[in-house]
Backbone and ligand atoms as CSV (ligand in chain L), in Angstrom:
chain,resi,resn,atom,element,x,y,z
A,1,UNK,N,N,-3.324,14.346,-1.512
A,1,UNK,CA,C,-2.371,13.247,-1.311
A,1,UNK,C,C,-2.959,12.214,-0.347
A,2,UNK,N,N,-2.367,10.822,-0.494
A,2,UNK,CA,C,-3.177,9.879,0.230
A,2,UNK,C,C,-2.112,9.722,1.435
A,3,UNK,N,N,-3.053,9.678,2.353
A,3,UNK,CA,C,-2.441,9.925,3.680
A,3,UNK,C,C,-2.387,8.001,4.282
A,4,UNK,N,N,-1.546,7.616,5.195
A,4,UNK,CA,C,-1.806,6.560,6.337
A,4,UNK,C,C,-3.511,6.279,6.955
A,5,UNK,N,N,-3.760,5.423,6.766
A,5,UNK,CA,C,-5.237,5.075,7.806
A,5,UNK,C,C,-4.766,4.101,8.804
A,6,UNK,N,N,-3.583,3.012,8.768
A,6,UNK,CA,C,-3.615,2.207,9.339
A,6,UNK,C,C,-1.653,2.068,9.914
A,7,UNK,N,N,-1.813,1.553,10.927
A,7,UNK,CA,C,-0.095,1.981,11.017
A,7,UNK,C,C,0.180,0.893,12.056
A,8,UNK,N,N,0.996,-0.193,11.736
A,8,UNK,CA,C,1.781,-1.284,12.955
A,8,UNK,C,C,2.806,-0.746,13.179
A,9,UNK,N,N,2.862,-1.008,14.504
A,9,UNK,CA,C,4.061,-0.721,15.201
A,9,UNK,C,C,4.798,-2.084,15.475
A,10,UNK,N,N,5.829,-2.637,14.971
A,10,UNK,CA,C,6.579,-3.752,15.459
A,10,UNK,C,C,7.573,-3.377,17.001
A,11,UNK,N,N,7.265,-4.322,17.960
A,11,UNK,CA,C,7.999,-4.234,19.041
A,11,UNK,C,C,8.612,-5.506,19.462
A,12,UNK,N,N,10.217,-5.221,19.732
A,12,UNK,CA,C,10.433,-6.208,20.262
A,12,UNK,C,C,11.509,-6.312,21.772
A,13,UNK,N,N,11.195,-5.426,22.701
A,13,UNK,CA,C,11.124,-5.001,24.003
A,13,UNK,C,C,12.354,-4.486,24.604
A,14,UNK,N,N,13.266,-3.853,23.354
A,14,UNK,CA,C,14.784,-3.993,23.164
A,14,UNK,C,C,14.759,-2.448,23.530
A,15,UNK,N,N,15.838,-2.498,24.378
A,15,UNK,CA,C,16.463,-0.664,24.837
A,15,UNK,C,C,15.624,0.260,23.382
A,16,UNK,N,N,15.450,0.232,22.833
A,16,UNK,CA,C,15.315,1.562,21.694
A,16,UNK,C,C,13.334,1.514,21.609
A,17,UNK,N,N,12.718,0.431,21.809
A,17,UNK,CA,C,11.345,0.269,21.891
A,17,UNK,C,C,10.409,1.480,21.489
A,18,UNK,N,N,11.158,2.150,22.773
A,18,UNK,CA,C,10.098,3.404,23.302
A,18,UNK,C,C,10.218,4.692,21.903
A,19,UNK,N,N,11.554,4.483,21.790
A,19,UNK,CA,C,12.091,5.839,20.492
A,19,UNK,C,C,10.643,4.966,19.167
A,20,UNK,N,N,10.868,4.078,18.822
A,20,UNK,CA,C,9.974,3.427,17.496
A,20,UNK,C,C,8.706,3.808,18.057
A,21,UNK,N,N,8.319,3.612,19.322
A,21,UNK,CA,C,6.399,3.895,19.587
A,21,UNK,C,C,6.426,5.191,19.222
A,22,UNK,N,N,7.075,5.493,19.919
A,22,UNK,CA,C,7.151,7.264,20.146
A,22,UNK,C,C,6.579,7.927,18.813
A,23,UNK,N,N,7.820,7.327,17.601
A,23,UNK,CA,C,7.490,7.966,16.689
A,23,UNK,C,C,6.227,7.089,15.909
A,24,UNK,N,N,5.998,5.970,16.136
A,24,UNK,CA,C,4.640,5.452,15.770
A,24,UNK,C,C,3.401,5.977,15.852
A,25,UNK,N,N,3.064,6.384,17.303
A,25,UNK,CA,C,1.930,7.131,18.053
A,25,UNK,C,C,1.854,8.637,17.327
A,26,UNK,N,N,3.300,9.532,17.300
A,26,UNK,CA,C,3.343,10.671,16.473
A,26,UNK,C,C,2.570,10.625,14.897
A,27,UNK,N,N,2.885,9.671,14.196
A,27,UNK,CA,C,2.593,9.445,13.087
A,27,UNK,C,C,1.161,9.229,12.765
A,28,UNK,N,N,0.590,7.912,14.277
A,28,UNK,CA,C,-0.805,8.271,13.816
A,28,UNK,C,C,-1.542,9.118,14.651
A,29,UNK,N,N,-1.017,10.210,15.110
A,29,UNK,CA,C,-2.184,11.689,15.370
A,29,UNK,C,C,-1.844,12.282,14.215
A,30,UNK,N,N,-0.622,12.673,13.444
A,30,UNK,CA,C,-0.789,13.404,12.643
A,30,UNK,C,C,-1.686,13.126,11.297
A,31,UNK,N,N,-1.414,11.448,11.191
A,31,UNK,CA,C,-2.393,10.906,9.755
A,31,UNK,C,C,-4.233,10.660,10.819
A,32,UNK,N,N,-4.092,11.021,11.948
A,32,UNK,CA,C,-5.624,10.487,12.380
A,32,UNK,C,C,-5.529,9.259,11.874
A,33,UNK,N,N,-4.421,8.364,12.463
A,33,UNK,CA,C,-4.324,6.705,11.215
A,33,UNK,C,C,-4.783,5.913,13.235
A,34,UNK,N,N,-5.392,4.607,12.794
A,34,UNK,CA,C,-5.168,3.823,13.493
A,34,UNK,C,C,-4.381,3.350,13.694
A,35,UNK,N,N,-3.583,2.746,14.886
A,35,UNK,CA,C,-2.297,2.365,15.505
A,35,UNK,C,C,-2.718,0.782,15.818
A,36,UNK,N,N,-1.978,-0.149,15.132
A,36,UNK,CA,C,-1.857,-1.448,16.071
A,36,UNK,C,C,-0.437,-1.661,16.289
A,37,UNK,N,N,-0.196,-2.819,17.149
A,37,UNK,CA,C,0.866,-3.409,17.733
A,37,UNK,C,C,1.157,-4.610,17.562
A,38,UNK,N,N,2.550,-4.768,17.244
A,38,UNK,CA,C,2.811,-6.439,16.828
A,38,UNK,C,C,4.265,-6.926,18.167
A,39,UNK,N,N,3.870,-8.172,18.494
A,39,UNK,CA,C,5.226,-8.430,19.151
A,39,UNK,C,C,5.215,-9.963,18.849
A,40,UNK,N,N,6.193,-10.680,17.760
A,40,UNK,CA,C,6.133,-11.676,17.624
A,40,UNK,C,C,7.213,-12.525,18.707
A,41,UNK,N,N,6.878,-13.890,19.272
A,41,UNK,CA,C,7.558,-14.474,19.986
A,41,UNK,C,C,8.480,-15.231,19.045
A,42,UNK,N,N,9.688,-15.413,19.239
A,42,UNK,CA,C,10.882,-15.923,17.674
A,42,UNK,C,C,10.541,-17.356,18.472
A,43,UNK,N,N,10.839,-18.136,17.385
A,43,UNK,CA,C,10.789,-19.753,17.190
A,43,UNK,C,C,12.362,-20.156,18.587
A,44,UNK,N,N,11.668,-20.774,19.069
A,44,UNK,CA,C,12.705,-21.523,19.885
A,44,UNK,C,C,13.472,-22.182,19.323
A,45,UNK,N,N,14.928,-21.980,19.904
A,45,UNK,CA,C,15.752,-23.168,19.396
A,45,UNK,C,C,16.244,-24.408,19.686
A,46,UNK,N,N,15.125,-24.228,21.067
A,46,UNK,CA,C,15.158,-25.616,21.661
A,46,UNK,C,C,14.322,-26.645,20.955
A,47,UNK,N,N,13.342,-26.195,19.663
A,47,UNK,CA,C,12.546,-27.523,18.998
A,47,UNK,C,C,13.579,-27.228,17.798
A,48,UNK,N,N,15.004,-26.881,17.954
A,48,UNK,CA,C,15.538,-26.979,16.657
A,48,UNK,C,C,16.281,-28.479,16.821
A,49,UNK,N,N,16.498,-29.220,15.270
A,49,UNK,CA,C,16.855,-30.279,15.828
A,49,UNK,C,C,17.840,-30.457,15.163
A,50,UNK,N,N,18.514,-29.074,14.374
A,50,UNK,CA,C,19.654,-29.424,13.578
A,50,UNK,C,C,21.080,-29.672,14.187
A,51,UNK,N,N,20.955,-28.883,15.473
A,51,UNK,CA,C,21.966,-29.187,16.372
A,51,UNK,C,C,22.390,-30.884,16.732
A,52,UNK,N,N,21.217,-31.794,16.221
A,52,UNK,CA,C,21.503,-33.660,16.813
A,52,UNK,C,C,20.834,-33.470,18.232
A,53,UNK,N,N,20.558,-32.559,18.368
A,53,UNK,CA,C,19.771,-32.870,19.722
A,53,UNK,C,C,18.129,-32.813,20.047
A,54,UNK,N,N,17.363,-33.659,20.064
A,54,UNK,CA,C,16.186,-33.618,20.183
A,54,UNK,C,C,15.643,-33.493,21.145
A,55,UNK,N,N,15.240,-32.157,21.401
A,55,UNK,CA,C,15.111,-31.325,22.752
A,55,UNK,C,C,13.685,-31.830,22.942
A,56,UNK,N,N,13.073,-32.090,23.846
A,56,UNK,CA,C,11.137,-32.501,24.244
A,56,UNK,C,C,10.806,-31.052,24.249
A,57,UNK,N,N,9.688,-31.072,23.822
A,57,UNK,CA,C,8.459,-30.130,23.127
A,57,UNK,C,C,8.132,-29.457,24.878
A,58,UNK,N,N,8.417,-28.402,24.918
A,58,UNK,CA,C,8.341,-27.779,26.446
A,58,UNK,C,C,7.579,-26.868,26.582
A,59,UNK,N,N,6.061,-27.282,26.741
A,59,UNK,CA,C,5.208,-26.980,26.505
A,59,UNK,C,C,5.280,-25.706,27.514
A,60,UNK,N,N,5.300,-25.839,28.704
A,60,UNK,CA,C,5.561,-24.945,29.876
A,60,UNK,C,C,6.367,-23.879,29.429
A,61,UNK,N,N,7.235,-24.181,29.062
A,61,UNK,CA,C,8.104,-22.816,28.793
A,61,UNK,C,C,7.862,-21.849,27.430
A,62,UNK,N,N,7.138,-22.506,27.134
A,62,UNK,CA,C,6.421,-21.459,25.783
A,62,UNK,C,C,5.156,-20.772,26.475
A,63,UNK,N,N,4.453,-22.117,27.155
A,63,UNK,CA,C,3.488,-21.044,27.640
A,63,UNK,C,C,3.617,-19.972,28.637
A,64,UNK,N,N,4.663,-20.288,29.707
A,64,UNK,CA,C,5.816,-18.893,30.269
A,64,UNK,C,C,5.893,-17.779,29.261
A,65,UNK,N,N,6.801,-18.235,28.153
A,65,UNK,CA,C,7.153,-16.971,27.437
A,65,UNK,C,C,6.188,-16.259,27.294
A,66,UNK,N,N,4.786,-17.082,26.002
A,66,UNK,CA,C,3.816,-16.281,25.564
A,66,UNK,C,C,2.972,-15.817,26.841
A,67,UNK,N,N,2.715,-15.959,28.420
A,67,UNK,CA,C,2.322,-15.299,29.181
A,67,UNK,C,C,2.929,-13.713,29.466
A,68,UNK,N,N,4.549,-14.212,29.611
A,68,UNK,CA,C,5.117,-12.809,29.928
A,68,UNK,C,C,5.196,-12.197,29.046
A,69,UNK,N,N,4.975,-12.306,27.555
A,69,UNK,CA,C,4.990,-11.661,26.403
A,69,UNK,C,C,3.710,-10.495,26.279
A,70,UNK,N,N,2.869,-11.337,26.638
A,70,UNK,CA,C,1.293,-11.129,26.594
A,70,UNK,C,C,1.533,-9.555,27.705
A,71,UNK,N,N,2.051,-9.825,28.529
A,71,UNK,CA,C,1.841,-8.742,29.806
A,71,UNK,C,C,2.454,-7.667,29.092
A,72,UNK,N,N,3.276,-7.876,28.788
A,72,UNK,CA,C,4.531,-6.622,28.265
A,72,UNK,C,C,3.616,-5.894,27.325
A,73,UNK,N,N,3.385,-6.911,26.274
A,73,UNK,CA,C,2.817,-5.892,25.732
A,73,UNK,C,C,1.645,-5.586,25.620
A,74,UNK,N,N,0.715,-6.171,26.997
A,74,UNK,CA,C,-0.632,-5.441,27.413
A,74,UNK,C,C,0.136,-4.118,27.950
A,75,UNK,N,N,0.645,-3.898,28.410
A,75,UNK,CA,C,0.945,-3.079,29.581
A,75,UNK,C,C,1.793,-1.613,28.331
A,76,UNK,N,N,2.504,-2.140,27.479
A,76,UNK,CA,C,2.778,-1.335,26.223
A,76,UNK,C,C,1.521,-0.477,25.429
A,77,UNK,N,N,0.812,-1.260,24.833
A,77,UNK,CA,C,-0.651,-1.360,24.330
A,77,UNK,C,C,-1.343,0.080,25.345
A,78,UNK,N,N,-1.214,-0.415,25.997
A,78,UNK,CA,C,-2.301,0.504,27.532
A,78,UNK,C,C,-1.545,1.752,28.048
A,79,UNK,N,N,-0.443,1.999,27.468
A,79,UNK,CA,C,0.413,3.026,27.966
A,79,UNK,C,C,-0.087,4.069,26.347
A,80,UNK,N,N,-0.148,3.511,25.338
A,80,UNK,CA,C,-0.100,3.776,24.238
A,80,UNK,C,C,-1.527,4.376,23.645
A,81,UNK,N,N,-2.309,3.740,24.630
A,81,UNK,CA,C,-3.601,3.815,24.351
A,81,UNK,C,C,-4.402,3.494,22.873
A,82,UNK,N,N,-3.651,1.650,22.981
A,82,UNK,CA,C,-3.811,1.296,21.816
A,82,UNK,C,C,-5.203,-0.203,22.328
A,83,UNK,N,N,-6.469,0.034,21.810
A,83,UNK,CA,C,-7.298,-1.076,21.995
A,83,UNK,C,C,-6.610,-2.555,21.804
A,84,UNK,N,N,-7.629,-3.007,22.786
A,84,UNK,CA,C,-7.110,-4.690,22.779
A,84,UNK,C,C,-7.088,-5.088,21.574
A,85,UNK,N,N,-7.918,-5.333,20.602
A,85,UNK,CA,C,-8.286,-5.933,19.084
A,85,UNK,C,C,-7.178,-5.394,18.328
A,86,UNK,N,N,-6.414,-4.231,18.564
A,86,UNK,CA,C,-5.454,-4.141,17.963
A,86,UNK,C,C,-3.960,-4.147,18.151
A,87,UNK,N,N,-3.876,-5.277,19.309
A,87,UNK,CA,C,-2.635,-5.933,19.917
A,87,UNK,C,C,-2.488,-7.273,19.164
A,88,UNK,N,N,-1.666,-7.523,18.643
A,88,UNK,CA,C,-0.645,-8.735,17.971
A,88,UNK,C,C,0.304,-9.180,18.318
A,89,UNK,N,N,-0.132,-10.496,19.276
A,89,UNK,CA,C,0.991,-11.433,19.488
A,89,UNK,C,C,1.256,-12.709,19.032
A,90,UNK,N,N,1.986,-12.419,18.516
A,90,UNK,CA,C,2.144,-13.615,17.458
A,90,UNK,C,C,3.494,-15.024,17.613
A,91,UNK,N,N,3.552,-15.803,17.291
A,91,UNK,CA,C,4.644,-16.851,17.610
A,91,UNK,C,C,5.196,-17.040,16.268
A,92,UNK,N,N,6.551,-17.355,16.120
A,92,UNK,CA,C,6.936,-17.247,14.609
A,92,UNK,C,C,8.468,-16.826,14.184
A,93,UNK,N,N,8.618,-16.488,12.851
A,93,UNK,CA,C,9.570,-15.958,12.064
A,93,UNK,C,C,9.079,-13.907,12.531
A,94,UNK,N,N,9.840,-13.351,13.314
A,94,UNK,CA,C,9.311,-12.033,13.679
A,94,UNK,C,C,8.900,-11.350,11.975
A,95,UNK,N,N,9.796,-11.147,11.144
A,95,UNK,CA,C,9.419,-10.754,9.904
A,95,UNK,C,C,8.176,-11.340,9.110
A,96,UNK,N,N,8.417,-12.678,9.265
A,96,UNK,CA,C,6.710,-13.415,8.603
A,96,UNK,C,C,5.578,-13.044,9.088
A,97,UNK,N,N,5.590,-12.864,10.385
A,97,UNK,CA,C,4.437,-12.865,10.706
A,97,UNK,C,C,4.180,-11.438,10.831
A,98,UNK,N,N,5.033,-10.242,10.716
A,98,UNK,CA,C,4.972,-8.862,10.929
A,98,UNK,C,C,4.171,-8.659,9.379
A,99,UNK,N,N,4.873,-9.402,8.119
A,99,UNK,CA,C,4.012,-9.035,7.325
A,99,UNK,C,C,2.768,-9.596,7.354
A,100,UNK,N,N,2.552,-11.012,7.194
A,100,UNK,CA,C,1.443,-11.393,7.561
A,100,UNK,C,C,0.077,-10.713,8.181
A,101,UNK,N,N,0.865,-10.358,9.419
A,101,UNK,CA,C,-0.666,-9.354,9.999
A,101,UNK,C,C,-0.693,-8.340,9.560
A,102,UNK,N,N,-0.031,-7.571,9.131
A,102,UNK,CA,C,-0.290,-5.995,8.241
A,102,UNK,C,C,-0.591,-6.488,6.995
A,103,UNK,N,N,-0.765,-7.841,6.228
A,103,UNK,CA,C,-1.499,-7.690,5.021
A,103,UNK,C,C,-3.046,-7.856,5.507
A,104,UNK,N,N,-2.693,-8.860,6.470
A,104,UNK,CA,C,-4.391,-9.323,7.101
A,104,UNK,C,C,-5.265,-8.138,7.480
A,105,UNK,N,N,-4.274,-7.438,7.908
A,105,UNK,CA,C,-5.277,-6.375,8.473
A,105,UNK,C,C,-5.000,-4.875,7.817
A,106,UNK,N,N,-4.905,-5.307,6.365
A,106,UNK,CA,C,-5.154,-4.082,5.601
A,106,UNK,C,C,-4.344,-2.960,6.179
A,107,UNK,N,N,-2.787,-3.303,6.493
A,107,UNK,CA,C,-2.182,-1.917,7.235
A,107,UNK,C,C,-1.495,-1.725,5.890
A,108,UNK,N,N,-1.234,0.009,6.200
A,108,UNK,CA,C,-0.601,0.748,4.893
A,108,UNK,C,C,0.970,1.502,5.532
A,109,UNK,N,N,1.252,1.206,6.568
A,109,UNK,CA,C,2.640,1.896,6.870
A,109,UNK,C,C,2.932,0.732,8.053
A,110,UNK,N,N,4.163,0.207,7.836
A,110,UNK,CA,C,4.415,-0.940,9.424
A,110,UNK,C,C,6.165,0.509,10.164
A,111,UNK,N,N,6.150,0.573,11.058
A,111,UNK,CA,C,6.679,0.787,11.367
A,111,UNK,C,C,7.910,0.209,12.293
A,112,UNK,N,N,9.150,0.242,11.623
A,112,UNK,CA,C,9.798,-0.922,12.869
A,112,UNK,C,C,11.441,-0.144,13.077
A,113,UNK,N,N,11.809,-0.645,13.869
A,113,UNK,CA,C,13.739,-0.416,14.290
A,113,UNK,C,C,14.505,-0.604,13.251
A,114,UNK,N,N,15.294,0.348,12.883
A,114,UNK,CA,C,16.412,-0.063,12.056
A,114,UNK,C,C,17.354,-1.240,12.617
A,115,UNK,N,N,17.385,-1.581,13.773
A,115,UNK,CA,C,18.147,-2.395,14.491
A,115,UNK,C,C,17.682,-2.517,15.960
A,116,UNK,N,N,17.427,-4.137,16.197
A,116,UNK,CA,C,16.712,-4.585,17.537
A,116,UNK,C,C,17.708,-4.987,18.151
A,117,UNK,N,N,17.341,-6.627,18.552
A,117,UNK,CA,C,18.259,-7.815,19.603
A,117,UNK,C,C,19.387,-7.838,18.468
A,118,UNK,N,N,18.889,-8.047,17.444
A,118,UNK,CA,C,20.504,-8.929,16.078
A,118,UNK,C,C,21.394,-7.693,15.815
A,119,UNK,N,N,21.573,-7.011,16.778
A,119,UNK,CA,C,22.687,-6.293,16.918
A,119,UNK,C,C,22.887,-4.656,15.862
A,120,UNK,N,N,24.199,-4.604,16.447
A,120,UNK,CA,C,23.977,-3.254,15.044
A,120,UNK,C,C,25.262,-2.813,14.279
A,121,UNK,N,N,25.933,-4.241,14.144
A,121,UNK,CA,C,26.740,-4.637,12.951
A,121,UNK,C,C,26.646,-4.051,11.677
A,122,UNK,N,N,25.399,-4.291,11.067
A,122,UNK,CA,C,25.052,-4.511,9.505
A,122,UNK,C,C,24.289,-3.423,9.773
A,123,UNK,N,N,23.870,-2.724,8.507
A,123,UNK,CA,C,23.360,-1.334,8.109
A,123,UNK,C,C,21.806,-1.920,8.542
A,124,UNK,N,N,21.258,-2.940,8.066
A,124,UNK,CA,C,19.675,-3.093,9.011
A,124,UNK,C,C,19.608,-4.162,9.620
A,125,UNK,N,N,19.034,-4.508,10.626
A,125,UNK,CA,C,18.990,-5.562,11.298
A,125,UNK,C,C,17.922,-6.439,10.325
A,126,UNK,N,N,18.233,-7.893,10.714
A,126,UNK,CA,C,17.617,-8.499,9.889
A,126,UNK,C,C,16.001,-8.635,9.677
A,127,UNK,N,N,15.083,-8.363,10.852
A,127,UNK,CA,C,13.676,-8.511,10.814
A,127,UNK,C,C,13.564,-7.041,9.984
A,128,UNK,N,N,14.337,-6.190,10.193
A,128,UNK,CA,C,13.939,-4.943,9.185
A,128,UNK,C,C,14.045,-4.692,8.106
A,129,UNK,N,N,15.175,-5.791,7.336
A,129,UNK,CA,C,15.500,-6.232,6.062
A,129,UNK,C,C,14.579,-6.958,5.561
A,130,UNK,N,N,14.279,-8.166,6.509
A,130,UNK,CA,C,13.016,-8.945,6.162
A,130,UNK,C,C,11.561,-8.270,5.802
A,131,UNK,N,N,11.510,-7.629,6.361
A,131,UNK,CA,C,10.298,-6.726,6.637
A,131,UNK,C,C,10.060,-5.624,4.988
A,132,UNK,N,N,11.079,-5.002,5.079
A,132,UNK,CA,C,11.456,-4.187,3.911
A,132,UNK,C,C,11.488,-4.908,2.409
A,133,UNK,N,N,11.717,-6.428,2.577
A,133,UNK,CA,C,11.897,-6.832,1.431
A,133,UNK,C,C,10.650,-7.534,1.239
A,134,UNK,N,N,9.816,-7.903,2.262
A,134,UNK,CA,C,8.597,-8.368,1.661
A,134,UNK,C,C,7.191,-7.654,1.819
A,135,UNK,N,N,7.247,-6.769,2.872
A,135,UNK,CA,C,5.898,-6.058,2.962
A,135,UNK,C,C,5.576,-5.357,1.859
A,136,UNK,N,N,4.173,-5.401,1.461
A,136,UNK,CA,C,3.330,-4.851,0.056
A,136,UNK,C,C,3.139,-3.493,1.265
A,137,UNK,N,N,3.291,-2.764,1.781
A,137,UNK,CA,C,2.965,-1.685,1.997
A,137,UNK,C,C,4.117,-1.059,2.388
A,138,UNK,N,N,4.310,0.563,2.977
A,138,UNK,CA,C,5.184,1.172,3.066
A,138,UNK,C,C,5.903,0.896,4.477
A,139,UNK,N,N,7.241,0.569,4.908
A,139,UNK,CA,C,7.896,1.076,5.497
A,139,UNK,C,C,8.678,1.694,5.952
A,140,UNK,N,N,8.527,2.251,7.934
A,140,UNK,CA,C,9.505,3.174,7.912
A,140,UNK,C,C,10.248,2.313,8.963
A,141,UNK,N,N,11.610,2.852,8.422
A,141,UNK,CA,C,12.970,2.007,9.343
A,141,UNK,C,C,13.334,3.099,10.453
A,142,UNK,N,N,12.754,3.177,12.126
A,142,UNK,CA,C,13.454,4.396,12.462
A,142,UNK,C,C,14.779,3.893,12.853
A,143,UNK,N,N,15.622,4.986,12.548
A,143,UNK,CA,C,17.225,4.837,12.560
A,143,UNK,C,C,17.036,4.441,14.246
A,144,UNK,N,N,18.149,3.531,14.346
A,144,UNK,CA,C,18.794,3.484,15.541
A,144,UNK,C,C,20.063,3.248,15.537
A,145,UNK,N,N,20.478,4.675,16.608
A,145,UNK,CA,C,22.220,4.933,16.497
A,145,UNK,C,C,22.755,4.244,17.068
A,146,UNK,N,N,24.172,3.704,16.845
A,146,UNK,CA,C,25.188,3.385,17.574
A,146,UNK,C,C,25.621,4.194,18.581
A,147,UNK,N,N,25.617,3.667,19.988
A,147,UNK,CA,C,26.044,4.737,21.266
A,147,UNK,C,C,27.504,4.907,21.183
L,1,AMP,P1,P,16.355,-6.651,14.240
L,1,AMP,O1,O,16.244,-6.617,12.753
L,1,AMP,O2,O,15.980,-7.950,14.844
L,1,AMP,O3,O,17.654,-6.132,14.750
L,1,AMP,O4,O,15.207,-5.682,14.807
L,1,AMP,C1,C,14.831,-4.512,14.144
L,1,AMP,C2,C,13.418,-4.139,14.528
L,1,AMP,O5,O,12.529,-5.185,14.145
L,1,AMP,C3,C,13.154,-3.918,16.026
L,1,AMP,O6,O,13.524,-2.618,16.438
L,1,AMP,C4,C,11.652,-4.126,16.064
L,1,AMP,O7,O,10.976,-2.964,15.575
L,1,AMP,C5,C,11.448,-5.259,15.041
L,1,AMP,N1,N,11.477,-6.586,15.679
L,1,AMP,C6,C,12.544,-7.388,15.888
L,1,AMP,N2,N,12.193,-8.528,16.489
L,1,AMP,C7,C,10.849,-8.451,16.669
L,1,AMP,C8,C,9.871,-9.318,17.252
L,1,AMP,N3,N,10.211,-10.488,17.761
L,1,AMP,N4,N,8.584,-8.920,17.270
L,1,AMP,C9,C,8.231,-7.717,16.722
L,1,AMP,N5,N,9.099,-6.859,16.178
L,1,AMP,C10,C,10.384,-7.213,16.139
């Protein structure tokens, strides 16, 4: 049987994080799969302009975010004992670009939250719906319960 070689972990720094690595890291000792890491930064809605308001391009505060982004999940990455080259931080649609880099980089299992930040209303949260409905490779949704 054909086993995992390659395995993303989607993170997005939310109370349940650690339960998705957890079982990420499990998955690749048992497949001997390589482990990368994705943490996409979501599109601001301050360059949104559907609101009538044309917010100035704030350059500073993106580069804030993507700094403190960067740390988190160096510091994730390094707990995980996951190499630099295979840390992904990305700016974007979290689902676009989750597939995006697991096609780029030839991954065969993405692993992500049944439910992140967008709450846990609806049976999947939406980057996991997104995710599920367009990734060419396998995913796993780990459940996350309602407390
Ligand atoms: P959601 O669909 O947003 O409720 O989140 C479900 C799961 O999608 C989370 O548990 C993460 O695994 C992943 N995810 C959500 N947002 C991001 C993001 N910005 N970057 C990477 N992964 C994300």
């Amino acid at each position: 049987m054909e086993t995992y070689q390659n395995i993303l972990v989607a993170v997005d720094f939310y109370e349940q994080c650690e339960e998705i690595t957890h079982k990420a890291l499990a998955l690749s000792h048992t497949y001997k799969a390589k482990l990368s890491i994705i943490h996409v930064v979501d599109n601001l809605p301050i360059l949104d302009s559907s609101y009538g308001v044309e917010a100035p391009f704030n350059m500073d505060l993106i580069t804030e975010l993507m700094d403190n982004a960067k740390k988190k999940l160096a510091d994730l990455a390094e707990k995980l004992q996951i190499p630099t080259d295979q840390v992904f931080l990305e700016m974007g649609s979290p689902k676009s670009e989750i597939v995006r880099v697991a096609e780029e980089n030839a991954v065969d299992l993405i692993v992500i939250g049944s439910h992140g930040r967008h709450g846990l209303a609806l049976l999947l949260g939406s980057t996991a719906n997104g995710v599920l409905h367009y990734a060419k490779c396998d995913v796993l949704a780990v459940r996350i319960k309602d407390e």
